[in-house]
N, C-alpha and C positions, 0 to 999 in steps of 0.2 A: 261588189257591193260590200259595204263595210260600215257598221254601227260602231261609231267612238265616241269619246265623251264630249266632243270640239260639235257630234252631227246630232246629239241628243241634247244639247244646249239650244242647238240653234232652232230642235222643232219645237222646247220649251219657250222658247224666246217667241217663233211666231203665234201662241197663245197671247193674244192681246197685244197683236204687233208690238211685243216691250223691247226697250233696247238689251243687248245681249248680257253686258254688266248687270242686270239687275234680276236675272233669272237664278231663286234659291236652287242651291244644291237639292233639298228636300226636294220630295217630291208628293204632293197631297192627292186626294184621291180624282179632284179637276185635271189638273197635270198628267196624272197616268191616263185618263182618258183622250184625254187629248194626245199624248204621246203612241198609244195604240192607235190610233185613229190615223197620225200622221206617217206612222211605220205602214201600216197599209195603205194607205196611198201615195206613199213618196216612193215605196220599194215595190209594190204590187205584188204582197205576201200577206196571207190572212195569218192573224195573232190568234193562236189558239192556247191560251195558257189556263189551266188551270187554277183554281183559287191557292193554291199553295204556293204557286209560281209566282203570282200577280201579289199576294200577299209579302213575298223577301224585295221588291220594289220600293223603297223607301228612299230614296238616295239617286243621282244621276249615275254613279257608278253598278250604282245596285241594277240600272235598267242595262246599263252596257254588259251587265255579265247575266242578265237573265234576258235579255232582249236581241243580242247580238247574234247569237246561234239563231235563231229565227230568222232574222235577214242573211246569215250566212246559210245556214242552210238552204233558203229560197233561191244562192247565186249558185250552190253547187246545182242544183236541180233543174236548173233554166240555165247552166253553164253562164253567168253570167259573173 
């Protein structure tokens, strides 16, 4: 299991079934919910971040470098 910025696109993209071209980089605070939302259910790993964590989220890449260790860690732990 692996969180990149190709698979954090695509769970911004099914927010309002939008084509994948037109999902901002930015990420507002609808989009983080939804992208939480979609990491526990795509991964079946609960998102436990903190406000300081959730807060440097700002950016598609900003969630692959604060979001990523949570799906990895969840494959190390379920050996997946």
């Amino acid at each position: 299991m692996m969180l990149d910025r190709d698979a954090v696109l695509a769970m911004l993209a099914s927010y309002g079934e939008r084509p994948l071209d037109t999902v901002d980089d930015r990420i507002d605070s609808l989009d983080l919910a939804w992208l939480l939302y979609e990491i526990e259910r795509r991964f079946a790993v609960p998102v436990r971040l903190g406000d300081a964590d959730l807060a440097r989220i700002a950016t598609v890449d900003d969630a692959v470098t604060v979001l990523g260790p949570v799906v990895g860690g969840a494959a190390a732990v379920t050996g997946g």
